[in-house]
C-alpha positions as CSV (number, residue, x, y, z in Angstrom):
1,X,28.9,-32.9,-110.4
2,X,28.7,-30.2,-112.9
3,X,31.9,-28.5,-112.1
4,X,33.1,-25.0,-113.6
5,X,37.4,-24.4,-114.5
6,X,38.4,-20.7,-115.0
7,X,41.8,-20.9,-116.3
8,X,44.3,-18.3,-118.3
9,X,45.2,-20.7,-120.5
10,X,43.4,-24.3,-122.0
11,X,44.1,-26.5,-125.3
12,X,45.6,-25.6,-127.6
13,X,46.3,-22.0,-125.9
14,X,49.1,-23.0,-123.3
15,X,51.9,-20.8,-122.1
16,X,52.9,-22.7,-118.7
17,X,52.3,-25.4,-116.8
18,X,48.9,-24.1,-115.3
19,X,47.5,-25.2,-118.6
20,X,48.7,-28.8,-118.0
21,X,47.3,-28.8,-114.9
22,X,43.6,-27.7,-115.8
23,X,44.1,-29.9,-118.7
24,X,44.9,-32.6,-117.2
25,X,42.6,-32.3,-114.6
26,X,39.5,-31.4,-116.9
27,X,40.4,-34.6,-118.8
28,X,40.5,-36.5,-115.4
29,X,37.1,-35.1,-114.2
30,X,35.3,-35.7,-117.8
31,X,36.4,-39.6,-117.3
32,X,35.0,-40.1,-113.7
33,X,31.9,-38.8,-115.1
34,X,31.7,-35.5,-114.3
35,X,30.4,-32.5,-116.4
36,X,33.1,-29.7,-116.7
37,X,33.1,-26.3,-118.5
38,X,35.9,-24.2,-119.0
39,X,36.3,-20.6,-118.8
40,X,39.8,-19.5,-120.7
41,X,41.5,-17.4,-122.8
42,X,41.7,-17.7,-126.3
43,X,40.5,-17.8,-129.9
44,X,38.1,-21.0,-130.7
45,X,34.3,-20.8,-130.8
46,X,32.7,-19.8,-127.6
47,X,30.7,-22.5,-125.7
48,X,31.7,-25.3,-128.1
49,X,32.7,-29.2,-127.1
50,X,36.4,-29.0,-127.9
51,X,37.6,-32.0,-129.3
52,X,41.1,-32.0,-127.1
53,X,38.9,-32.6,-124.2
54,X,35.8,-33.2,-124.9
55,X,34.6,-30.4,-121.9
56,X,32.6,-27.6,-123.1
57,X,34.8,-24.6,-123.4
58,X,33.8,-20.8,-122.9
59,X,36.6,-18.5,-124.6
60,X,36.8,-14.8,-123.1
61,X,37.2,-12.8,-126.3
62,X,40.6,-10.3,-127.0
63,X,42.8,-13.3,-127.5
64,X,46.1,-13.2,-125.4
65,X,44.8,-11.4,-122.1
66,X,46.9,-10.9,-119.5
67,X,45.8,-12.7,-116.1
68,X,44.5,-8.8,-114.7
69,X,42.5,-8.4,-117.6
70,X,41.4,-12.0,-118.3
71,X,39.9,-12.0,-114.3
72,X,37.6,-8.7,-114.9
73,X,36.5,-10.2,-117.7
74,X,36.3,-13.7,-116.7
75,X,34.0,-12.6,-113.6
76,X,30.7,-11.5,-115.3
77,X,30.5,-14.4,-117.7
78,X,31.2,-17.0,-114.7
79,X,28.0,-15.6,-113.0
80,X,26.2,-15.4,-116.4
81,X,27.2,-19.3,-117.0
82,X,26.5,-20.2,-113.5
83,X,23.0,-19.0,-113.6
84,X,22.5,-20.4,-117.0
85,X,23.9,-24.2,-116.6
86,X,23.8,-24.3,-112.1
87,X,26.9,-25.2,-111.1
88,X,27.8,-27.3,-107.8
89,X,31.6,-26.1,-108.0
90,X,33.6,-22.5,-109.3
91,X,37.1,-23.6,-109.5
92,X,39.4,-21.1,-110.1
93,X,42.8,-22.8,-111.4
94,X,44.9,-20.2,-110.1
95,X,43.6,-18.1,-106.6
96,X,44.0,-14.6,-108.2
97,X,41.8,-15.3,-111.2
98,X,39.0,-14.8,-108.5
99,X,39.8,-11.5,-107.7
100,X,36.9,-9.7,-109.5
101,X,34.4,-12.7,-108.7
102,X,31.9,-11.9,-106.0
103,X,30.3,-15.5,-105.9
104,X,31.5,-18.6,-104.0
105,X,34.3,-20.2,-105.1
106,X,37.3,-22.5,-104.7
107,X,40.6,-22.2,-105.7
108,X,44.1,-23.5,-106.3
109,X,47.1,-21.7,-104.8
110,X,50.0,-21.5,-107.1
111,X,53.1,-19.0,-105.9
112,X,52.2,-16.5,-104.3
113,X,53.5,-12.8,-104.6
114,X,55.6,-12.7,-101.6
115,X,57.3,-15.8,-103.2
116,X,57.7,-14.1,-106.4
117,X,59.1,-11.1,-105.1
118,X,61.8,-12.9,-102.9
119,X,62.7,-15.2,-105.9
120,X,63.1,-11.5,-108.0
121,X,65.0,-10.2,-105.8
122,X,67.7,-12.2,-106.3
123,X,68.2,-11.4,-109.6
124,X,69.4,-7.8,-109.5
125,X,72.2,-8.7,-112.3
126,X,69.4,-9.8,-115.0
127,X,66.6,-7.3,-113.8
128,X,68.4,-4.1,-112.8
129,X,67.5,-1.4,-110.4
130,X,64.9,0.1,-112.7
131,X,62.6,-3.3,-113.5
132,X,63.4,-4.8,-109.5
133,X,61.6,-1.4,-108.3
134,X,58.9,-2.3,-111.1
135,X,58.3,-6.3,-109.8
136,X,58.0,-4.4,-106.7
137,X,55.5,-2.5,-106.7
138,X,53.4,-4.9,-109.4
139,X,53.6,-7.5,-107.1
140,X,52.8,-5.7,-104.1
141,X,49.6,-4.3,-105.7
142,X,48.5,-7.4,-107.0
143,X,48.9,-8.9,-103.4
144,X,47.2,-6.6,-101.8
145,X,44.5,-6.1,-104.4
146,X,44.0,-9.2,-105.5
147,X,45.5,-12.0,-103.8
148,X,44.7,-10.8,-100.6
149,X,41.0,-10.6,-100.7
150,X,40.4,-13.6,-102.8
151,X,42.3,-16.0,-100.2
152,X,40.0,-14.7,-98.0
153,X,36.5,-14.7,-99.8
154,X,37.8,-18.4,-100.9
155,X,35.5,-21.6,-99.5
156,X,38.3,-23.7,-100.2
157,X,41.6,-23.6,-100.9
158,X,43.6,-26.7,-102.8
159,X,47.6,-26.4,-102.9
160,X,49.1,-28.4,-105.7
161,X,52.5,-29.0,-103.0
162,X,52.9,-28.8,-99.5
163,X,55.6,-25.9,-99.9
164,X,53.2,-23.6,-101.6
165,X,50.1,-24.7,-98.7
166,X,52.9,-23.5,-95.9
167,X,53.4,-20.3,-97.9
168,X,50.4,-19.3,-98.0
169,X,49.2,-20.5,-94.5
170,X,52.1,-18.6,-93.1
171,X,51.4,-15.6,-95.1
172,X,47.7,-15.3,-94.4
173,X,47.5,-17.0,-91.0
174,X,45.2,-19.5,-92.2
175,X,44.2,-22.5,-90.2
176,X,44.5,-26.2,-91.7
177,X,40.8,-26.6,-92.1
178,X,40.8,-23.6,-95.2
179,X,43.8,-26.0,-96.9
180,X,43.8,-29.2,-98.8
181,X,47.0,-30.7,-100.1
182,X,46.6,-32.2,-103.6
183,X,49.5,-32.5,-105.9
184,X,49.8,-32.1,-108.8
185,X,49.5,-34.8,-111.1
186,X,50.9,-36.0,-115.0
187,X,49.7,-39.4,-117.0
188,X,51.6,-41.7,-115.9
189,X,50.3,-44.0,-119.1
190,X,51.8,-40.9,-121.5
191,X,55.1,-39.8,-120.2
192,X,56.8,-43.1,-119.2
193,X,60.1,-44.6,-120.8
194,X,59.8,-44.3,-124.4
195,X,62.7,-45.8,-127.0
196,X,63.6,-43.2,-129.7
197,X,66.6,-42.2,-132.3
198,X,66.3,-38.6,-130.7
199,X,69.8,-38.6,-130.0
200,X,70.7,-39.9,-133.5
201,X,68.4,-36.9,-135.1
202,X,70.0,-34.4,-132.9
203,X,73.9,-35.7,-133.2
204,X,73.9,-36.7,-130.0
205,X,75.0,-40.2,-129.9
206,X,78.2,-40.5,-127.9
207,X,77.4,-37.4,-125.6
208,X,75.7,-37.3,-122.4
209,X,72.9,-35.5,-122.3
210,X,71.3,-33.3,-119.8
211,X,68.0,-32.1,-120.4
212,X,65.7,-28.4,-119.6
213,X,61.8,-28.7,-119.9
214,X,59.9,-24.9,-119.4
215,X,59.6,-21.3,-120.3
216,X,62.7,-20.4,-120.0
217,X,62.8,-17.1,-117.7
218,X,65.1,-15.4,-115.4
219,X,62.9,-17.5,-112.5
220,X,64.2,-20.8,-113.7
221,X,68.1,-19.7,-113.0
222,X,69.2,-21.0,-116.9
223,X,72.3,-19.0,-116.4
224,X,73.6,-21.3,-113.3
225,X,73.3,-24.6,-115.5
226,X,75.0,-22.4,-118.1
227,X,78.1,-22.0,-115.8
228,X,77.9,-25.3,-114.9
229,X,78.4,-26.6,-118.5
230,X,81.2,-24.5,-119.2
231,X,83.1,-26.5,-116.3
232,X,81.7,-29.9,-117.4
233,X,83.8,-31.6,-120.0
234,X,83.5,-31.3,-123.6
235,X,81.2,-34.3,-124.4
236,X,78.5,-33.0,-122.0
237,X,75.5,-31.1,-124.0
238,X,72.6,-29.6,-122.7
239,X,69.1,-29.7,-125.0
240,X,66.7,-26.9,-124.0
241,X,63.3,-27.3,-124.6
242,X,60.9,-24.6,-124.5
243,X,59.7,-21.0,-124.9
244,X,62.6,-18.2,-124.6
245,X,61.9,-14.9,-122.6
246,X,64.2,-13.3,-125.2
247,X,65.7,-10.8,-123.5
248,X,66.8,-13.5,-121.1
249,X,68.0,-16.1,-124.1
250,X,70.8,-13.5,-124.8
251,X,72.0,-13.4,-121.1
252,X,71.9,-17.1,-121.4
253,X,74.1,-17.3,-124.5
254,X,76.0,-14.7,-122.7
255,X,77.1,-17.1,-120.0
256,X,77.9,-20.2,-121.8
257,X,80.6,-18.5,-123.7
258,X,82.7,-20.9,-125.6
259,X,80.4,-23.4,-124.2
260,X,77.2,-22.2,-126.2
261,X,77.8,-24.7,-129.5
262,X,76.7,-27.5,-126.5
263,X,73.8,-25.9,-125.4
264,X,71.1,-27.4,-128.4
265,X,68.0,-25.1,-127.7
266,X,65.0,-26.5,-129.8
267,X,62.1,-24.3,-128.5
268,X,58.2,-25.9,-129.2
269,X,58.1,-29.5,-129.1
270,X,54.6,-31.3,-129.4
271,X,53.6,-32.8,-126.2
272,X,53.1,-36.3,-127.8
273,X,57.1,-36.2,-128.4
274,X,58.1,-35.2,-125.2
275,X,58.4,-38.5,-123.6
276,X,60.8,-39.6,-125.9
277,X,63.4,-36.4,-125.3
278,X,63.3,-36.9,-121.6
279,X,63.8,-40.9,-122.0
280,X,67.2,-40.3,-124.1
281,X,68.5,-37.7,-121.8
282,X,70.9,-38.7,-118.8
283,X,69.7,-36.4,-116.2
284,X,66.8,-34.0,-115.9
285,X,68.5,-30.7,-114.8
286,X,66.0,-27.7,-113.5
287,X,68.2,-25.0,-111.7
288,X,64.9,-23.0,-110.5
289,X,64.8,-20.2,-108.5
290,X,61.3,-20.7,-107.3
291,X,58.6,-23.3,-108.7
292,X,54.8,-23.9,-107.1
293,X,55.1,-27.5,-108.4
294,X,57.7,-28.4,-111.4
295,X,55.1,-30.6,-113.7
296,X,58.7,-31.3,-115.8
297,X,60.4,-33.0,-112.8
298,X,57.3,-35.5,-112.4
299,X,57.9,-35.8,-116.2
300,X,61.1,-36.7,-116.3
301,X,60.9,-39.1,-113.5
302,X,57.8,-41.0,-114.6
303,X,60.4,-41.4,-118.0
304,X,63.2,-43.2,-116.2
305,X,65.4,-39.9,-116.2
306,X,66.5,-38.6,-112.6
307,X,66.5,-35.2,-112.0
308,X,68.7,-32.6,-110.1
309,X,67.3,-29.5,-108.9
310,X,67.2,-26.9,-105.9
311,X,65.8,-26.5,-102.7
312,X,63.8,-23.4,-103.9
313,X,60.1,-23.7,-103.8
314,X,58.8,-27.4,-104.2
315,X,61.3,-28.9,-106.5
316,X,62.7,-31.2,-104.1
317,X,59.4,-32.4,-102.9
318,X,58.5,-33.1,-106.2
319,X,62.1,-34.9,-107.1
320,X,61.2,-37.4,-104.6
321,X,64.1,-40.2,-103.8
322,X,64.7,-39.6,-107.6
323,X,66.6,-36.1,-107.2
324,X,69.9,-34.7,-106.1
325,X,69.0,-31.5,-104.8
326,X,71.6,-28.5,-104.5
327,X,70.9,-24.6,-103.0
328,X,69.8,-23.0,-105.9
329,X,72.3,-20.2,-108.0
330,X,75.2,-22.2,-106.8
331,X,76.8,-23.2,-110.4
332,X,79.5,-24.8,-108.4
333,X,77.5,-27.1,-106.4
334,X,75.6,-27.6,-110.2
335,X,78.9,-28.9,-111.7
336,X,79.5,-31.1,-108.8
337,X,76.3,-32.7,-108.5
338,X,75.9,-33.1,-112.5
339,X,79.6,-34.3,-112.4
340,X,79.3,-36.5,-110.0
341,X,76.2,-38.6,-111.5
342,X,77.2,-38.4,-115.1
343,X,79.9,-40.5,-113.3
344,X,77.9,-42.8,-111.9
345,X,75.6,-44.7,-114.2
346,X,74.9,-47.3,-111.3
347,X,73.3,-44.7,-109.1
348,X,71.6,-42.8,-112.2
349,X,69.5,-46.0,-112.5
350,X,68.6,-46.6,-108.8
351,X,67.3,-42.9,-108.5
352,X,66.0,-43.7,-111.5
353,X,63.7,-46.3,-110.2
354,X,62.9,-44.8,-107.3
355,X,61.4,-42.3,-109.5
356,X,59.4,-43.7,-111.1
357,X,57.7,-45.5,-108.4
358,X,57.5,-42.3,-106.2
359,X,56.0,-41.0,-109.5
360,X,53.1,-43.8,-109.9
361,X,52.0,-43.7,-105.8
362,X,51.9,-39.8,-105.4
363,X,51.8,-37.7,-108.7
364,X,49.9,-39.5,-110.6
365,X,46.4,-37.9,-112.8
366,X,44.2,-40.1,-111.0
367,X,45.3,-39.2,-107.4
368,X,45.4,-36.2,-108.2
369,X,41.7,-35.9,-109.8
370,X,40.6,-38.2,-106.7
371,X,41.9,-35.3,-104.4
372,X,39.8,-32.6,-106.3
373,X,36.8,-34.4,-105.8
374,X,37.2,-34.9,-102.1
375,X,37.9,-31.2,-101.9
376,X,34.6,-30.8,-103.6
377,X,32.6,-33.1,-102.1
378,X,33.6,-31.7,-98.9
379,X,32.8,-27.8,-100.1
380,X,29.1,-29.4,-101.4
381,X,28.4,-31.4,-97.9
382,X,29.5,-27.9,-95.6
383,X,27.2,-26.2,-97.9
384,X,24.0,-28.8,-97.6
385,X,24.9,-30.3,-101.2
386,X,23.8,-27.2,-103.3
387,X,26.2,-24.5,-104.9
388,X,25.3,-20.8,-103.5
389,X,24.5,-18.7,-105.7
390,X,24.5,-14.6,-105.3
391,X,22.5,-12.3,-107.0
């Protein structure tokens, strides 16, 4: 197949987990065969063989876009690429990248705005009156004017969790037939227990250690773990790694009080290391508010490391047998539940297996890649095996 990827961000660009995703799926699609070009954001050469990848990548010029702007501009140079090269699939990597794209297309559903909204509006005490009544009416806008009409125009949609595909479904009273389930999926080769002297380099070596992987917004509830490790005893530290909304490190810092020399935030780490921080943690902790997928908690799992995290969005469907979920901005029910397995080393290890496995069978790359090209196969036999084209 010759298969087109519009995403916001691609290598070495990345500013979430949506770039893992399209990364890791480019890379899965380029080894089974397939020819892929990518449409992002970003700096490099246009139309050049990128050497992370190896898929031809097509950079929309202005440098950090936002996703609005990215999609207008995105739209015209899909069509002018698709007439040029004849693609059998449009993949947009998140749905409402497709909103200013009048061909066919299929996409993946991420959260949608409905879900966004809810999981702001518990946060009146970090967003105030003034920025809740902003999310409001962005998000409304942008589901009306955006994600709205691309669900519908869609061919196919793909939902990386079965949380996000009910969302949606229920949302936009879609039947089963215009959904396909695929998880998201990591490298199980790459991010597997790795040996280090991380806790030696960090000063670490006779504390437990909980761990936080992601861009570290109000959304992903920092200040509840906070809480939590003011309660937990004194040789309990927390390494954060990741980018800081600023604004929101301060309210962070803010919360830990007394607590903040134990908080060891380290910000950028290079993916190649990352196996080894979440091998020497003791638990994975991700006290999200709302999360389409949670690529850290597949991470962390496929490392040996079990994770606790909420019931909001699909965190505890990706945790698997190897997570302790709790409701999510409860810092009590945090303490207990980090408490209570830091005391139990015996249990740590069984979830910790269980992990893993659950890991290997459901989220890894290659399922995942084998799912997308089901989808696709399925969108090119509806469609007499030829790509539509309009004019």
């Amino acid at each position: 197949m010759r298969i087109c990827l519009v995403n916001l961000d691609f290598a070495p660009h990345r500013t979430s987990g949506l770039g893992v995703y399209g990364e890791t799926l480019v890379r899965g699609l380029l080894a089974q065969g397939h020819e892929v070009h990518v449409l992002a954001r970003g700096l490099p050469a246009s139309g050049t063989k990128e050497e992370s990848t190896g898929a031809t990548v097509h950079r929309v010029s202005g440098g950090c876009l936002d996703w609005v702007t990215f999609a207008r501009q995105a739209a015209p140079l899909v069509h002018a690429l698709d007439q040029r090269h004849h693609f059998d699939i449009v993949h947009f990597a998140d749905v409402h990248f497709a909103y200013a794209y009048q061909g066919p297309f299929v996409a993946t559903l991420q959260q949608s705005f409905r879900q966004r909204l809810r999981a702001h509006g518990n946060l009146p005490a970090h967003s105030g009156t003034r920025n809740l009544l902003s999310r409001l009416a962005y998000y409304t806008t942008a589901r009306y004017l955006a994600e709205r009409p691309c669900v519908r125009r869609s061919q196919h949609l793909i939902a990386g969790s079965r949380t996000t595909a009910r969302a949606y479904a229920d949302e936009y009273h879609l039947p089963p037939e215009r959904i396909s389930v695929v998880r998201h999926g990591i490298d199980t080769a790459r991010f597997a227990p790795t040996p280090s002297d991380v806790r030696a380099q960090l000063g670490l070596e006779t504390a437990q250690v909980l761990l936080f992987v992601g861009f570290c917004t109000p959304r992903k509830g920092l200040e509840y773990l906070a809480a939590a490790l003011r309660r937990l005893p004194e040789h309990v530290y927390c390494v954060v790694i990741g980018r800081w909304e600023e604004r929101y490190r301060k309210r962070v810092l803010a919360a830990l009080g007394p607590a903040a020399r134990r908080m060891v935030t380290l910000g950028y780490v290079p993916d190649e290391d990352l196996p080894s921080y979440y091998t020497m943690a003791d638990l994975f902790v991700t006290p999200s508010l709302l999360e389409g997928f949670g690529l850290p908690i597949a991470e962390a799992l496929a490392c040996g490391t079990p994770v606790i995290t909420t019931s909001a969005g699909a965190c505890a469907e990706v945790a698997g047998p190897g997570g302790l979920v709790v409701p999510p901005m409860d810092a009590e029910a945090l303490t207990v539940a980090i408490s209570s397995l830091l005391d139990q080393p015996e249990r740590r290890r069984t979830m910790a297996q269980l992990g893993q496995v659950w890991v290997r069978r459901n989220l890894s790359a290659e399922t995942m890649v084998h799912g997308h090209l089901k989808v696709y196969q399925r969108y090119l036999d509806r469609s007499g095996g030829a790509h539509e084209r309009r004019p």
